[in-house]
C-alpha positions as CSV (number, residue, x, y, z in Angstrom):
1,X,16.0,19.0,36.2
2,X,17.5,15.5,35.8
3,X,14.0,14.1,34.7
4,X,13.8,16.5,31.8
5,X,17.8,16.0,30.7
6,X,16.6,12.6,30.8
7,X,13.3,12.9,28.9
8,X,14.8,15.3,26.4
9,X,17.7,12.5,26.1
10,X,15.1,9.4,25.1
11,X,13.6,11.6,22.4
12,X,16.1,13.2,20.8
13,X,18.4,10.1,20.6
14,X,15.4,7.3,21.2
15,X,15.7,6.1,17.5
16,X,19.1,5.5,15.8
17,X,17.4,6.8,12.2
18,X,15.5,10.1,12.5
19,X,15.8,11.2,16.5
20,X,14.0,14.2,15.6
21,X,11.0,13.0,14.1
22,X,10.4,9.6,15.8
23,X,10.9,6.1,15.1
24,X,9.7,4.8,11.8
25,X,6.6,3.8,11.4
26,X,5.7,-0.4,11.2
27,X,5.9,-1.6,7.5
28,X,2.0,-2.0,6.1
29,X,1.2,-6.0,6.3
30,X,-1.6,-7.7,4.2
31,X,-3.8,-7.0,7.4
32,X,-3.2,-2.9,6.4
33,X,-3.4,-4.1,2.4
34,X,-7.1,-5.7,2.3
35,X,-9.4,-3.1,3.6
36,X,-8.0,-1.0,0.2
37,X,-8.3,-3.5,-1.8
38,X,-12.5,-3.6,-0.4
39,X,-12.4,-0.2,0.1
40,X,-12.0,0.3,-3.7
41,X,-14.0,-2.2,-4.9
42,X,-11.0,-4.4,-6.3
43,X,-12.3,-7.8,-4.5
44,X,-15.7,-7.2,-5.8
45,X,-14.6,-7.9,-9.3
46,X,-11.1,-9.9,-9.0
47,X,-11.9,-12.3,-6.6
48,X,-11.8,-16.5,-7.0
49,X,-15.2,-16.6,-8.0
50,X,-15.1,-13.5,-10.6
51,X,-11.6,-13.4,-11.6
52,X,-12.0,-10.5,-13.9
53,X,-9.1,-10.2,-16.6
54,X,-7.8,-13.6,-15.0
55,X,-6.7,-11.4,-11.8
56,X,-7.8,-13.0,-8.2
57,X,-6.6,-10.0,-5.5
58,X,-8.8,-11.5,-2.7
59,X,-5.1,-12.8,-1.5
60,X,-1.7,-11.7,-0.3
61,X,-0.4,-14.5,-3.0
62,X,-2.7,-13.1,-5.7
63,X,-1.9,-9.2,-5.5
64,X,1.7,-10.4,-5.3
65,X,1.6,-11.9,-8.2
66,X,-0.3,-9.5,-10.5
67,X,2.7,-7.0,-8.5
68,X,5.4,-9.4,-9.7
69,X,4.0,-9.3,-13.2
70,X,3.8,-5.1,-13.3
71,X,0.2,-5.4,-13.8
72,X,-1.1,-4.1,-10.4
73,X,0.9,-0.5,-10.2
74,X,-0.2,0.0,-14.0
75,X,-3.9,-0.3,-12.9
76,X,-3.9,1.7,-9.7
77,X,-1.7,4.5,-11.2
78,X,-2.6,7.1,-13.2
79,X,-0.6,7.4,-15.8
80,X,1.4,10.9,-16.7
81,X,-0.6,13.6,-18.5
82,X,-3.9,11.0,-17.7
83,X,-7.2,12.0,-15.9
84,X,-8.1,8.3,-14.4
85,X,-6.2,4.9,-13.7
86,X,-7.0,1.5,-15.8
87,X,-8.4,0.4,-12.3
88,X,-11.4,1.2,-11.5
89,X,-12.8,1.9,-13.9
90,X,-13.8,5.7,-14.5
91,X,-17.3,4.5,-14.7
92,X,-17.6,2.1,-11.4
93,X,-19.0,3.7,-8.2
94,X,-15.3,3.3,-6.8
95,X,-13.0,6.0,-6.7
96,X,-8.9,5.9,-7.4
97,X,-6.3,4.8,-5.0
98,X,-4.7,8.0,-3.7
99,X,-0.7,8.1,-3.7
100,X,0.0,7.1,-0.4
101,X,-2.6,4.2,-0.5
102,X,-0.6,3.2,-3.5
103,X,2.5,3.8,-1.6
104,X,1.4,1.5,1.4
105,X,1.5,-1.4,-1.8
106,X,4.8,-0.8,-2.8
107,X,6.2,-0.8,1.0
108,X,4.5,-3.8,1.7
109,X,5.6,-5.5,-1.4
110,X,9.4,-4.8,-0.7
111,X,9.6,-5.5,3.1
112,X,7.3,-8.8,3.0
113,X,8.5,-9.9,-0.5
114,X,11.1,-8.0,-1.5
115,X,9.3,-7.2,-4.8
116,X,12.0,-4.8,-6.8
């Protein structure tokens, strides 16, 4: 009985912000950020060899900057009453980031940057 007061104990009070539900997950880092950025064909065409629209993502420093400058989220998003986002194209091979891919970019840009 003391095993499971304790047990019961760790998970319900384990984690100071949401006991219930566990402990928050690990921000996303540029490890988690890259494979998306493949996965949806963005390196292919803004890379440092084919820096299409003068935008190089094939880098933490380069997706931060094109985040800084508003132009990444405008891309990947689609915009309200749209059918497709800017990025990729609706003719590429590539399909749309969904939300919480697009999510994972704007957690990683505010804990490892602080991008506001």
């Amino acid at each position: 009985m003391r095993t499971f007061i304790i047990f019961l104990s760790l998970i319900l009070f384990g984690c100071e912000k949401e006991p219930l539900c566990g402990c928050e997950p690990k921000p996303p880092t540029w490890v988690d950020i890259k494979p998306i950025l493949l996965n949806h064909g963005c390196i292919g065409c803004h890379n440092s060899n084919n820096m299409q629209g003068y935008v190089n993502l094939d880098s933490s420093t380069g997706v931060i900057h094109e985040m800084v400058r508003g132009t990444f989220y405008n891309a990947i998003r689609v915009p309200s009453g749209g059918a497709y986002a800017l990025m990729p194209p609706y003719t590429s091979t590539y399909i749309m980031m969904d939300s919480l891919e697009i999510r994972k970019f704007i957690d990683w840009g505010l804990n490892d940057y602080r991008i506001k």
